[in-house]
Structure formats: C-alpha cells, structure tokens
N, C-alpha and C positions, 0 to 999 in steps of 0.2 A: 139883377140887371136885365135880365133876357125883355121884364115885365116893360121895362122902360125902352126900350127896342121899335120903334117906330113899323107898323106893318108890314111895310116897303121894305126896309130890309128880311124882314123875316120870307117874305115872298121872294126876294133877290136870292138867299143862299139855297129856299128852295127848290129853285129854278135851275140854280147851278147844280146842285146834286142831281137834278131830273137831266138835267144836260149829260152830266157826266157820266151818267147810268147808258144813255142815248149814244154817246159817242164809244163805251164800251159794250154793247151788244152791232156797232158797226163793226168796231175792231177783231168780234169774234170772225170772222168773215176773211178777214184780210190782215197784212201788218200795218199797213198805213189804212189811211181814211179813204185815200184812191183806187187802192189796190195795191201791189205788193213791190210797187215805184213810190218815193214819197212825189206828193204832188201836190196842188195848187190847196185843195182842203186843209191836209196838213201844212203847208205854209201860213195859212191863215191860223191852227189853231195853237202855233207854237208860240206864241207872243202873250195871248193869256193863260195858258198852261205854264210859261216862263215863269209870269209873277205870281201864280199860287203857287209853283215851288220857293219862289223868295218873299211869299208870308208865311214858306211856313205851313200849306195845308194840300200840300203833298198826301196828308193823311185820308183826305176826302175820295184817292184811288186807292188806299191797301187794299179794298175788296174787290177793286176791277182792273185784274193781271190785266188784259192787254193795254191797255190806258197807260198804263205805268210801266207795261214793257216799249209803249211804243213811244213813251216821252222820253225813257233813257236813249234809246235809236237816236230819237233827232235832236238831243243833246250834245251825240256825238260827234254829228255830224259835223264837217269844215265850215259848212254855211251858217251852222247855229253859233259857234266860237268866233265865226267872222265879224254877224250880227251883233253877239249880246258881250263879248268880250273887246268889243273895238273902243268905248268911251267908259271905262270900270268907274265907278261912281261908291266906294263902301261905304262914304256916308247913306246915299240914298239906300243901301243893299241891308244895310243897319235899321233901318228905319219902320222899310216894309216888314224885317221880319220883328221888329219889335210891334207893331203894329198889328201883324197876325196872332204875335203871342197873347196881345190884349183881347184878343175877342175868340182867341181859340175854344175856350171851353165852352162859352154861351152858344158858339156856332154848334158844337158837338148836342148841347140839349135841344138847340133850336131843330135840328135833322133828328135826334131821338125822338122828340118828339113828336114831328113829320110823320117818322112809322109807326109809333103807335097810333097815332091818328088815324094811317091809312090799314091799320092790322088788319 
C-alpha cells in the first residue's frame, strides 16, 4: 500500500515527524513551548497534538519525553477539559481512531524509511 501513497502524503507525515523532533528539542529547554507558564505557543499546538492522540499516533512521541510529557500537562489542564470535553462527539472519536489505525503501519514504514534514507 505505502507504493500507492501519493508523494504529498509521504512528504506530509514527514514533515510532521520533522515537526515533532523540532518542537521536542524546544521542550528540552523549558516545560511548555513559552517557557515554564503554558502560553500562547502552546495554545496553538494543543488542538493538533489533540487529534494525533485521537488517531491514535501518540506513538509518533514515545521517543520524545518532553513532547509527551508536556502533552499529558496540558491535557490536564481546566482549559483543555473545557475546550475538548464541552461537545463529546464518540462517533466522530470512533472514527478518527479508526482512521489512524488504518494507516498506522504504512506511516510506521513511511518514517522507517525516512531514516534510513537519512542514515
């Protein structure tokens, strides 16, 4: 399936992995992306870090603690439960993660292969 993969995606997921390498060598620095207040950065990056944990590829930070320590933080937070817990939708919550689980593995060879490319 991977071969049938339109470029555009392949370049999309590896941009996000290149993102998300990016945003945890900031986090080595600080707990949040601002500094050690969460703050307007991180406001901005909790809405797409939201829905990769509802496909599902949460997996794309087990190798970058802070990334994943600082997305449980602002999960915790009143303002995230206020936000993402105010209109609960399971169908659509169903959806997405079924939706990640369909492309889980291809994204896993599309980034493996990412690095050896870049060995």
């Amino acid at each position: 399936m991977i071969a049938t993969l339109p470029n555009r995606q392949l370049w999309w997921l590896r941009t996000l992995a290149t993102m998300l390498a990016e945003i945890e060598v900031a986090l080595d620095k600080s707990t949040f992306l601002t500094g050690p207040e969460h703050g307007l950065a991180d406001a901005a990056l909790t809405p797409f870090v939201s829905r990769l944990n509802e496909l599902g590829f949460e997996w794309m930070w087990d190798d970058l603690s802070h990334l994943g320590s600082c997305s449980r933080k602002i999960q915790k937070r009143d303002s995230f439960r206020t936000v993402f817990d105010a209109l609960p939708n399971p169908a659509r919550r169903r959806g997405m993660s079924q939706a990640g689980e369909e492309v889980h593995h291809e994204a896993i060879k599309i980034l493996e292969k990412n690095e050896k490319d870049r060995g």
